[in-house]
C-alpha positions in Angstrom: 0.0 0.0 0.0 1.4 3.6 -1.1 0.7 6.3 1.1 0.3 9.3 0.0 1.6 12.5 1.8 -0.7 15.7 1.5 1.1 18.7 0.0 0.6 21.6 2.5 3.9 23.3 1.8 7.1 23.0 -0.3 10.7 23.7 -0.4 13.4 23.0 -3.2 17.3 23.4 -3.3 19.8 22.4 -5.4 22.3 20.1 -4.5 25.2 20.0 -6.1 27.1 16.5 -5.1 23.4 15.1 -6.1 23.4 17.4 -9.7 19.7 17.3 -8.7 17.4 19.8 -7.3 15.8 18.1 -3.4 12.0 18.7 -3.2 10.8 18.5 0.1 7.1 18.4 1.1 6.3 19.6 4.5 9.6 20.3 5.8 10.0 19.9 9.3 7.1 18.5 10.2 5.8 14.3 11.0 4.9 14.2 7.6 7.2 15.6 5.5 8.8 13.4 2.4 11.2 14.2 0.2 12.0 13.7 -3.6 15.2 14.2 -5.9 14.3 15.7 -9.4 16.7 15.6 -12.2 17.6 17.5 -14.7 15.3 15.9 -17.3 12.1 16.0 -15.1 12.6 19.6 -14.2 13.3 20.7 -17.7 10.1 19.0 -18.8 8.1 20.5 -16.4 9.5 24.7 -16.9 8.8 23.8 -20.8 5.0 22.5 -20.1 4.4 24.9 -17.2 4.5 28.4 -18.7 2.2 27.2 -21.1 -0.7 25.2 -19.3 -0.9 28.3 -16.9 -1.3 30.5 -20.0 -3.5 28.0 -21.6 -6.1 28.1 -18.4 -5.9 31.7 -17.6 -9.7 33.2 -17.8 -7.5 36.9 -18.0 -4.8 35.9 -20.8 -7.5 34.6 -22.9 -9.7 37.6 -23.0 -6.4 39.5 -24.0 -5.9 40.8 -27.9 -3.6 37.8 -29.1 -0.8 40.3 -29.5 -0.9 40.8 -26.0 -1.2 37.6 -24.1 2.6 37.3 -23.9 2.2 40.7 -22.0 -0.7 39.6 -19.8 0.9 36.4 -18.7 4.0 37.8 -17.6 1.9 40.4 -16.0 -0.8 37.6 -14.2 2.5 36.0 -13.0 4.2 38.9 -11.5 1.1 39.8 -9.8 0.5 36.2 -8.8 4.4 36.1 -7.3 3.7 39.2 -5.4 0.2 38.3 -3.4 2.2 35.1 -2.9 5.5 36.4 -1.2 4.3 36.5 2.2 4.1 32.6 2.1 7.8 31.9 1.9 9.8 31.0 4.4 13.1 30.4 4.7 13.7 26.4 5.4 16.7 25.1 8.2 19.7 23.8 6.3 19.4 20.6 8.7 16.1 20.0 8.0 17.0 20.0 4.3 20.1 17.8 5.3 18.1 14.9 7.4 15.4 14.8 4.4 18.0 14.6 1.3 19.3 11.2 3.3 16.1 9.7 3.0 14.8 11.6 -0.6 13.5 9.2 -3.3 14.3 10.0 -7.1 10.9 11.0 -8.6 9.9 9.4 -11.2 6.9 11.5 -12.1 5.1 14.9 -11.5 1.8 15.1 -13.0 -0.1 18.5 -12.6 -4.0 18.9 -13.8 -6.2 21.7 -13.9 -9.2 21.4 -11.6 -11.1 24.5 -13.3 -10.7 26.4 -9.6 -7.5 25.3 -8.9 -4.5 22.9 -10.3 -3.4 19.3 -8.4 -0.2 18.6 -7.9 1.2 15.0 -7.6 5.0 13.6 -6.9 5.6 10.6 -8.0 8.7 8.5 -6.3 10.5 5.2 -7.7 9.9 3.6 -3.9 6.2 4.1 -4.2 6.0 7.3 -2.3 3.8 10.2 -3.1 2.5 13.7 -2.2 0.0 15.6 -3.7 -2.2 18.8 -3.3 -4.6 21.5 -4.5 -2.8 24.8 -5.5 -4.2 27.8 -6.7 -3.0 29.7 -9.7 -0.9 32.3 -7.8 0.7 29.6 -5.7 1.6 27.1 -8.6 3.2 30.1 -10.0 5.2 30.3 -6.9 6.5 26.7 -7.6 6.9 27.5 -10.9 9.3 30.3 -9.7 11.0 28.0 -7.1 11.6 25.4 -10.1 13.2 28.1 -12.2 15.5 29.6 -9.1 17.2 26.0 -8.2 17.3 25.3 -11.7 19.0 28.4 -12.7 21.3 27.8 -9.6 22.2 24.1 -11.6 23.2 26.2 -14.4 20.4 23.6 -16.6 19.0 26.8 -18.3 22.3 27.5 -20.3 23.8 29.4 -18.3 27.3 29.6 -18.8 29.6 27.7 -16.2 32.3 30.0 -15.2 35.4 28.7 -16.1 38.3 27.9 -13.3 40.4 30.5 -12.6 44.1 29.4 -13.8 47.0 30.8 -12.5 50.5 30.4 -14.1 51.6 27.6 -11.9 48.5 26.0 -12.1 47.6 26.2 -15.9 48.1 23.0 -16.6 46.2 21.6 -14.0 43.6 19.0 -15.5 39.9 21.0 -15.5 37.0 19.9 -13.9 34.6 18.2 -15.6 30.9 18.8 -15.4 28.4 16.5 -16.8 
């Protein structure tokens, strides 16, 4: 039997030993769970995301077409501001003790509800979390998916190269995969 956790709250980091951004549901409290997203997973969901928030906005389909680009960007800044007052920042050892026990996801499936969006994390051990968001909040985790992303340097960022130094210059370079 799988149980499922309920979503009540959410934080993500990147960690870099891992390569993979940690998603932890309810952290610090007796239910939270934790997942590992990779690269590919998280890519696939910032290409879909943008999109089926778009899509589904009442507001960005009444816009002039010309304008929708203009109106979503707008919904979404608006959406990140009446959210703010939700974050928090979470303990570096809660995020510690829950990376030890995190499970590699295997799936994130969100839907639209009509009033709202579910949101579902799927692990490879069988465990799961899911909850109801609101627009404005899933635009919040859309934002939080971007930040630790960005932080990976998976949106093509450049990687900074080592700095060399005479002595050092023929040093073997790191490699990044």
């Amino acid at each position: 039997m799988t149980l499922t956790h309920v979503l009540k709250s959410l934080s993500l980091t990147y960690d870099a030993n891992q390569d993979r951004i940690l998603a932890v549901v309810n952290p610090g409290q007796l239910d939270s769970w934790s997942f590992w997203l990779t690269r590919r997973l998280t890519l696939g969901m910032l290409a879909r995301l943008p999109a089926t928030l778009a899509d589904t906005s009442a507001v960005v389909k009444q816009a002039p077409a010309e304008y929708r680009g203009d109106v979503a960007a707008f919904e979404r800044e608006a959406a990140l501001a009446s959210t703010a007052g939700a974050m928090a920042r979470t303990d570096d050892a809660v995020l510690k003790s829950n990376a030890t026990v995190a499970e590699l996801a295997v799936a994130v499936r969100i839907s639209d509800l009509g009033d709202g969006f579910g949101l579902e994390l799927h692990g490879e051990r069988g465990g799961q979390a899911a909850g109801v968001l609101g627009r404005a909040m899933l635009q919040r985790v859309l934002q939080m998916i971007y930040a630790a992303a960005a932080k990976a340097y998976w949106l093509g960022a450049p990687v900074k190269p080592p700095k060399s130094t005479e002595a050092g210059a023929d040093a073997p370079k790191p490699i990044r995969h």
